[in-house]
C-alpha positions as CSV (number, residue, x, y, z in Angstrom):
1,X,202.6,77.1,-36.6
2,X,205.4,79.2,-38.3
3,X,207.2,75.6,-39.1
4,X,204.1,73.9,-40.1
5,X,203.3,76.6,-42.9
6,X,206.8,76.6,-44.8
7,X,206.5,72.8,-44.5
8,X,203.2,73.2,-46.1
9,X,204.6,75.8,-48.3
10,X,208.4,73.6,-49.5
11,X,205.9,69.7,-50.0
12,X,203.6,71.9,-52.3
13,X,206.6,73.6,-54.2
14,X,207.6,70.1,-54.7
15,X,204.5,68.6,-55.7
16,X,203.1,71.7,-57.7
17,X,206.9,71.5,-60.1
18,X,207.2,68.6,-61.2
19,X,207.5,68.8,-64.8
20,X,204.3,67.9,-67.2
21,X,205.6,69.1,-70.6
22,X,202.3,67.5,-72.2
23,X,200.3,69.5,-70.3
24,X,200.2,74.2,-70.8
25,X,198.1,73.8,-67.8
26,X,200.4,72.3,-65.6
27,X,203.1,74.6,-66.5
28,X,200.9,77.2,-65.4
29,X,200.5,75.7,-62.6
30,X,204.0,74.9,-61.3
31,X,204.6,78.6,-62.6
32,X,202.2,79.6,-60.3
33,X,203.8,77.6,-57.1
34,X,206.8,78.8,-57.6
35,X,206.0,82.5,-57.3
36,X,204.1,81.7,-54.8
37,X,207.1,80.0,-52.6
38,X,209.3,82.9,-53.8
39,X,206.5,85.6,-52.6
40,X,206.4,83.0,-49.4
41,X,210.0,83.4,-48.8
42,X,210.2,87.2,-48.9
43,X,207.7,87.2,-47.0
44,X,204.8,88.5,-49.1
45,X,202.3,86.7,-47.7
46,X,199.0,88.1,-49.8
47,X,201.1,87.9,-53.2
48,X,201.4,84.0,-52.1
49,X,197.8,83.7,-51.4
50,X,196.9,85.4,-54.6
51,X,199.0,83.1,-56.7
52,X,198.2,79.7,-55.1
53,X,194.0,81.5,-55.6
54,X,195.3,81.1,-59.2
55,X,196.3,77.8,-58.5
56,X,193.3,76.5,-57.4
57,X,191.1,78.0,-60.7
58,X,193.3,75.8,-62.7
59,X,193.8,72.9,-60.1
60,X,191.7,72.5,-57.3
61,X,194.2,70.7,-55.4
62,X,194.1,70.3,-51.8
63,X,198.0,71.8,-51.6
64,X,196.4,74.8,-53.0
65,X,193.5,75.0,-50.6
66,X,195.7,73.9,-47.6
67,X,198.4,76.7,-48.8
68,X,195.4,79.3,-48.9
69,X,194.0,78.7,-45.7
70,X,197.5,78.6,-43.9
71,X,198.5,82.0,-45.3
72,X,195.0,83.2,-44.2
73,X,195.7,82.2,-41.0
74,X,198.6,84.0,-40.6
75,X,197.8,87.6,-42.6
76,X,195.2,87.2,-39.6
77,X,191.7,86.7,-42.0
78,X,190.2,83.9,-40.1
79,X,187.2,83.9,-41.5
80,X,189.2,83.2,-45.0
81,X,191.4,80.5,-42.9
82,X,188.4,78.6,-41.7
83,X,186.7,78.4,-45.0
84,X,189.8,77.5,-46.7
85,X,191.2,75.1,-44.1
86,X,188.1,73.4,-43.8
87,X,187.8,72.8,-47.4
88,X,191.8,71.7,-46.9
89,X,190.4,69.2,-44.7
90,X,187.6,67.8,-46.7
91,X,189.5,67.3,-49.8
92,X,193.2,65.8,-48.2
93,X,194.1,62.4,-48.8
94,X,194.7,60.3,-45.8
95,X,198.5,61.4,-44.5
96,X,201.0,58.5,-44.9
97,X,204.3,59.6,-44.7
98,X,205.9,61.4,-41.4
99,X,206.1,64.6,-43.0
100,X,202.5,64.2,-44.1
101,X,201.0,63.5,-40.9
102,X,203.2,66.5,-39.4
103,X,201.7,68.5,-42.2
104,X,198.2,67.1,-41.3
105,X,198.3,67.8,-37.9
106,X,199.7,71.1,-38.5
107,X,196.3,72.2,-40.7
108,X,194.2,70.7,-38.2
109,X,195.6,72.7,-35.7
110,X,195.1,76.1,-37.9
111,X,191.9,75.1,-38.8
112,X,191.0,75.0,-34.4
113,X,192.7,78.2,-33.7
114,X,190.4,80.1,-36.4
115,X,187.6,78.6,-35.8
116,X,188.4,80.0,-32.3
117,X,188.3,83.7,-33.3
118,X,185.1,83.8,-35.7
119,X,180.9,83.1,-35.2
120,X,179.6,80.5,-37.8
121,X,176.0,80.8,-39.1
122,X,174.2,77.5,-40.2
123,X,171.9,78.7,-43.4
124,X,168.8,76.3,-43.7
125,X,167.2,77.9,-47.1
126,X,165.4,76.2,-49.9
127,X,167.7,74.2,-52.5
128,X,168.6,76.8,-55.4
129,X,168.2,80.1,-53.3
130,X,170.7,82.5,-53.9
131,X,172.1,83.1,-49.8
132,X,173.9,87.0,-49.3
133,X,175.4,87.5,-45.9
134,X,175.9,91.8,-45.6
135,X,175.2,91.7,-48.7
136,X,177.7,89.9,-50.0
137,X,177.1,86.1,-51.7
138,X,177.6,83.4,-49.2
139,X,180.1,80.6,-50.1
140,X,177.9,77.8,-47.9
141,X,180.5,75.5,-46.8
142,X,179.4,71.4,-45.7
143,X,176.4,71.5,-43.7
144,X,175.2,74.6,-44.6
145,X,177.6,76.5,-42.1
146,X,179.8,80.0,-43.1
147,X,182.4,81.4,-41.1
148,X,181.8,85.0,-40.6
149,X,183.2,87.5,-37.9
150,X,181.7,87.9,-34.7
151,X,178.6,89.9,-34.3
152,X,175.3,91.0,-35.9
153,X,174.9,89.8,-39.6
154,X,172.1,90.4,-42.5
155,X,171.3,87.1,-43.7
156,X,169.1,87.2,-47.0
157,X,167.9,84.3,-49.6
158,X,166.5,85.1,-52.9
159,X,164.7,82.5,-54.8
160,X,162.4,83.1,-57.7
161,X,161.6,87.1,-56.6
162,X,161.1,86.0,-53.1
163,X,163.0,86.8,-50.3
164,X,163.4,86.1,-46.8
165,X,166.0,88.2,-44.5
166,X,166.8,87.8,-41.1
167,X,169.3,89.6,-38.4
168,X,172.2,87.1,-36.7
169,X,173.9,87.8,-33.5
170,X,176.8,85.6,-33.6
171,X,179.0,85.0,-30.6
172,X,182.4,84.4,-31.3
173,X,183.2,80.4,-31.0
174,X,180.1,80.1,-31.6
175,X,177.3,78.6,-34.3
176,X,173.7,80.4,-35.1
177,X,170.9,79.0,-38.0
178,X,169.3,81.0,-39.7
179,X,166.4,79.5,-41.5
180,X,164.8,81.3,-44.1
181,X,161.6,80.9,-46.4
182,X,161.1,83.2,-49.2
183,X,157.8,84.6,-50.0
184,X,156.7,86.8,-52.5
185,X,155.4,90.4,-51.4
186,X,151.6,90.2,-50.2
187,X,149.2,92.2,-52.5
188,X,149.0,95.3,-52.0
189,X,145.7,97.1,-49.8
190,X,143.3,98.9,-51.2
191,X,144.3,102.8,-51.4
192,X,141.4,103.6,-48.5
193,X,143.1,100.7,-46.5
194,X,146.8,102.3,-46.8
195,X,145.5,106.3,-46.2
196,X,143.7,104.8,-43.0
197,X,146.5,103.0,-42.0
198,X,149.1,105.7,-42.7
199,X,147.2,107.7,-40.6
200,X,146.5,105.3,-37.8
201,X,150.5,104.9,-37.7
202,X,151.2,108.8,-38.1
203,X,149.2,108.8,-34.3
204,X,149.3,113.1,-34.3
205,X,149.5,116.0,-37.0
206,X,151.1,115.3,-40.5
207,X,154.6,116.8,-41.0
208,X,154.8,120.5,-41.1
209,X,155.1,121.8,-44.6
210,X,157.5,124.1,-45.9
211,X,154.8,127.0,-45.7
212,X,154.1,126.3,-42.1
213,X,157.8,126.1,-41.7
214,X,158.5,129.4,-43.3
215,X,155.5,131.2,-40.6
216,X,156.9,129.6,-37.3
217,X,160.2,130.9,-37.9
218,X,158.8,134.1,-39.3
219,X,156.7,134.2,-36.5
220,X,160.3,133.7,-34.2
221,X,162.1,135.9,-35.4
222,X,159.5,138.9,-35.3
223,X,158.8,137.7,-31.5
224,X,162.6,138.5,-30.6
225,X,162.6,142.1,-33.0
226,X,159.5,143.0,-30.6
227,X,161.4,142.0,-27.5
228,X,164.7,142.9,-28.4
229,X,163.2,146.5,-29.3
230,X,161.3,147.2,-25.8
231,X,164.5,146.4,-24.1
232,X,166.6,148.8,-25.8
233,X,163.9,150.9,-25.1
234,X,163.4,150.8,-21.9
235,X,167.3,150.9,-21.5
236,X,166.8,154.6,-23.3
237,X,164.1,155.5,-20.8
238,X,166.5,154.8,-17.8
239,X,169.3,157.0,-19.6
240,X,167.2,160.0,-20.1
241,X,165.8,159.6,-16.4
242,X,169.3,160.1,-15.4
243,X,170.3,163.4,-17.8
244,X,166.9,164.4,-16.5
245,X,168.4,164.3,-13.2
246,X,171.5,165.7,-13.9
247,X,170.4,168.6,-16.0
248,X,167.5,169.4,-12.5
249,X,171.2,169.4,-10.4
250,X,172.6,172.0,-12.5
251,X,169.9,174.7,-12.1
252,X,170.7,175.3,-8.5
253,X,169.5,175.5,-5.5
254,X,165.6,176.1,-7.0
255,X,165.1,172.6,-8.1
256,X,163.4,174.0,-11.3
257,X,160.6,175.6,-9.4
258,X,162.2,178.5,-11.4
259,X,162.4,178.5,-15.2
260,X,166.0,178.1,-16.4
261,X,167.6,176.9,-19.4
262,X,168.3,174.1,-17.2
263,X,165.2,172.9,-16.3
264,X,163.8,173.2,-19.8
265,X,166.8,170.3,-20.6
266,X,165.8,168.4,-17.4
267,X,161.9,168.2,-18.7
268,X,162.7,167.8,-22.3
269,X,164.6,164.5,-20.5
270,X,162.1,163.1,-18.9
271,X,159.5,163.4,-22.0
272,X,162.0,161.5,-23.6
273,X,162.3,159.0,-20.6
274,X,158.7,158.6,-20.9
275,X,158.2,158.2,-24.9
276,X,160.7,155.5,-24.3
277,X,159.1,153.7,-21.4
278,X,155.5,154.1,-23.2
279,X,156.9,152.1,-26.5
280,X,159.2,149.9,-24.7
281,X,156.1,148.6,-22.6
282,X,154.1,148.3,-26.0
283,X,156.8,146.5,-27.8
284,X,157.4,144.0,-25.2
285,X,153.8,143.1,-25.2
286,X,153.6,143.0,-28.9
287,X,156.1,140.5,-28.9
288,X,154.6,138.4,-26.1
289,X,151.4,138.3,-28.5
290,X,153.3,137.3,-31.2
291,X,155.1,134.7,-29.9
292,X,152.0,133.3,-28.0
293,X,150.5,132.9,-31.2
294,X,153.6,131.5,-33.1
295,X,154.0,129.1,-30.5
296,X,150.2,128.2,-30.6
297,X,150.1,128.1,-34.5
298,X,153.6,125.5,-33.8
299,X,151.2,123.0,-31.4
300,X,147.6,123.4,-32.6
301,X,147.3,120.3,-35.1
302,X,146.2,121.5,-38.2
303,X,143.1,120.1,-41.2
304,X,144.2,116.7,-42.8
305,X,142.8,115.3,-46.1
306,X,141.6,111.6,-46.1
307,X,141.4,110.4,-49.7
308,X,138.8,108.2,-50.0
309,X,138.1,106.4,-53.2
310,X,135.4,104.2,-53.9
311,X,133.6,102.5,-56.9
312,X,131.4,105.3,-58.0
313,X,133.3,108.1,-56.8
314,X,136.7,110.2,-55.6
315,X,135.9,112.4,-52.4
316,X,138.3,114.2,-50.3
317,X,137.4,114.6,-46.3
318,X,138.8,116.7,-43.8
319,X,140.0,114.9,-41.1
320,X,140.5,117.4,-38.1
């Protein structure tokens, strides 16, 4: 292949230079082929595709076209190869000389190998539609067929406001249609018809609002104050049970059947203990309530409006 391109590349240099003082455009052009051999040689291969691109604006030759689709080829852009190579093939003259048969053969055998590594899709569109494939305009090549890479593609066609798009899956090696019809949008449904079928498609409770929001985490956060307070609390309950304890130890042998300073710190303990305990309890429940009813206010679908309009009238209806 690597011979077959700087044959390509040497036969256009030749053809491209020969001298047409007559012509500004033809200087241009053998300008042009002779950077692009020179960016060839250096091995700049996208400068040499550039400048033949620039070739074929001015002349759309087939050694420009050849040239671009065999440096497509090998920058590895085989969509570009196949759409160039192809249109190498349409427009080359029938090969008579050795080296033109070589050179012949050489694109024929470029053109295969890309065609090998992209999908093609076959548009079937009404004449004058304007066809985007991703978005980007289509250049429909003979029978209606572009080279793309393979995979899923957004095929659109525009013509007169209506469009028509469609989704491709596009093996590799492999053709797809697409055949599209543009339409212009449908009228639009009375307002009654679009609430009702908004809500028809909703199936459940409209989106929470920001207020609704704002309570349910409110309402969370409060839950786990509540909670996170009876747990201290309790933890302060089990502490003073234990200095309770250890303050009964150090009256002695009496236990605090006696009075003692002692005692009195043991007792004043366990009232403590049991303050603690007593809120702890309450604060846990609190918080239980509160996050039963967050939760509930969360799930329980709330009132709906319906807008209903009609010829003598605007009424709004709760829909529960």
């Amino acid at each position: 292949m690597q011979a077959g391109v700087a044959l390509s590349l040497l036969l256009a240099g030749r053809a491209e230079a020969q001298p047409e003082a007559s012509s500004a455009a033809a200087q241009a052009r053998a300008q042009l082929a002779a950077q692009a051999n020179t960016a060839f040689r250096e091995g700049r291969y996208a400068d040499s595709r550039e400048a033949w691109l620039s070739v074929w604006e001015l002349d759309r030759s087939q050694v420009a076209a050849c040239n671009i689709g065999a440096l497509s080829h090998r920058m590895g852009d085989p969509v570009m190869a196949v759409r160039w190579l192809t249109r190498c093939k349409e427009i080359m003259r029938a090969p008579e000389t050795p080296d033109e048969r070589a050179l012949y053969a050489s694109r024929l055998a470029d053109l295969a190998r890309a065609r090998q590594l992209v999908g093609e899709i076959r548009v079937v569109a009404p004449a004058g539609a304007m066809i985007t494939i991703d978005g980007e305009p289509a250049q429909i090549a003979a029978g209606g067929a572009v080279p793309v890479l393979p995979g899923r593609h957004v095929v659109r066609a525009e013509l007169n406001g209506a469009i028509a798009e469609a989704e491709v899956n596009v093996p590799r090696g492999e053709t797809r249609e697409a055949r599209l019809t543009p339409r212009n949008p449908e009228t639009r449904p009375p307002a009654r018809a679009q609430a009702s079928g908004a809500r028809a498609a909703s199936g459940g409770p409209p989106a929470p609002t920001a207020a609704s929001r704002a309570v349910v985490v409110a309402g969370g956060i409060g839950a786990g104050v509540f909670v996170a307070a009876g747990a201290g609390l309790f933890a302060l309950g089990e502490v003073e049970l234990n200095a309770g304890i250890r303050a009964a130890q150090d009256a002695g042998p009496n236990r605090c059947y006696l009075p003692s300073p002692a005692c009195d710190r043991a007792h004043a303990h366990w009232d403590t203990m049991e303050t603690a305990r007593a809120f702890g309890a309450a604060s846990l429940i609190l918080g239980g309530v509160v996050a039963a009813g967050t939760l509930a206010y969360a799930l329980w679908p709330r009132q709906r409006a319906e807008l209903v309009i009609s010829a003598g009238a605007v009424a709004v209806r709760g829909v529960w």
